[in-house]
N, C-alpha and C positions, 0 to 999 in steps of 0.2 A: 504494500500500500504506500504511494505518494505521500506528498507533501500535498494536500489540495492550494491553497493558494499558491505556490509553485507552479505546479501544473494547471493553474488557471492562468496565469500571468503568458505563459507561452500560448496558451488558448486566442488569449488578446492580441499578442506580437501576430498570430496566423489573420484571429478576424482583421486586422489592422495593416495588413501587409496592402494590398490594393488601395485604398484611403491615403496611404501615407506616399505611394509613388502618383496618385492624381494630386496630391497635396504640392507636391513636388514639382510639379509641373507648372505652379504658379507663385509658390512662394518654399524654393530651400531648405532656408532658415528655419522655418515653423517644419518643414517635416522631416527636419535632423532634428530638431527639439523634440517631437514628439517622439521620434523614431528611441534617439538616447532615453526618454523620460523610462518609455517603454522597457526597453534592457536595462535600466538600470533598476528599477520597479525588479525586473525578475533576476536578478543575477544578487539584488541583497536580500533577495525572499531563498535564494539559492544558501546565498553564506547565513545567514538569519535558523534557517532550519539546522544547522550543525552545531549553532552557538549554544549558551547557558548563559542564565541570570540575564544580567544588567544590557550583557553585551548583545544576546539575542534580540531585545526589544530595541535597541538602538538601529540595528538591520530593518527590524521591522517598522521603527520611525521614522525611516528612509525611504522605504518599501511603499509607505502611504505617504509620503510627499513627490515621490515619485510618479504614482498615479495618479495624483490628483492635477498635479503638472500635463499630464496626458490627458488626463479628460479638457484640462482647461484649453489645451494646443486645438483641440478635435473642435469646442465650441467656439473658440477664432477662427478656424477655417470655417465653421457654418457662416459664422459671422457677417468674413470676409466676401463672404458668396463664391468661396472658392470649392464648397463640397456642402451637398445635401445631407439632410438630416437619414433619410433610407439611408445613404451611402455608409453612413458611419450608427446608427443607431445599434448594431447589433454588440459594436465595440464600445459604446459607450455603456450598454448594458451590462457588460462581464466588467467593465471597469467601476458601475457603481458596486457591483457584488464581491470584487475583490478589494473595495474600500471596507466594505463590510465586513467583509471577513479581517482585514487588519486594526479594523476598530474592534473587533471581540477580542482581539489576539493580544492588541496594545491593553485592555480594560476587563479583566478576568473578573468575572463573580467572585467575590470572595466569600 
């Protein structure tokens, strides 16, 4: 068994993968930002799952500033009128549920 938020984060990088080269086609910069926001989202969700204590949630306080940088890239392109809401809704979906899941992660029931 996975890491689910791991293995959701690469879920995103795939829905995200055509959005981010029609993104590119009108603005670069916004779909290298996104593009980074995205891997970096999953590569400290990557080291976050190996870690312990303190050090783990710092991964995973990166992990959700990460995505939420992504979600925000996706709604300036809507913005922009450089990409439709279809285009990107389905990435923006895995992206509020991988917020989600790193706000449980980050704020455990005690």
């Amino acid at each position: 068994m996975g890491f689910e938020a791991q293995e959701l984060a690469v879920r995103i990088a795939t829905a995200l993968r055509a959005p981010v080269e029609r993104i590119k086609m009108h603005d670069r910069d916004l779909a290298d930002q996104l593009r980074r926001a995205v891997n970096d989202m999953a590569l400290a969700l990557a080291e976050g799952a190996r870690r312990e204590g303190r050090d783990r949630m710092q991964f995973f306080r990166v992990a959700s500033g990460s995505a939420n940088e992504a979600k925000t890239a996706l709604e300036l392109a809507q913005a922009w009128g450089i990409i439709e809401n279809a285009a990107i809704y389905q990435g923006r979906e895995l992206l509020d549920r991988e917020l989600a899941i790193l706000w449980r992660l980050l704020h455990p029931r005690r």
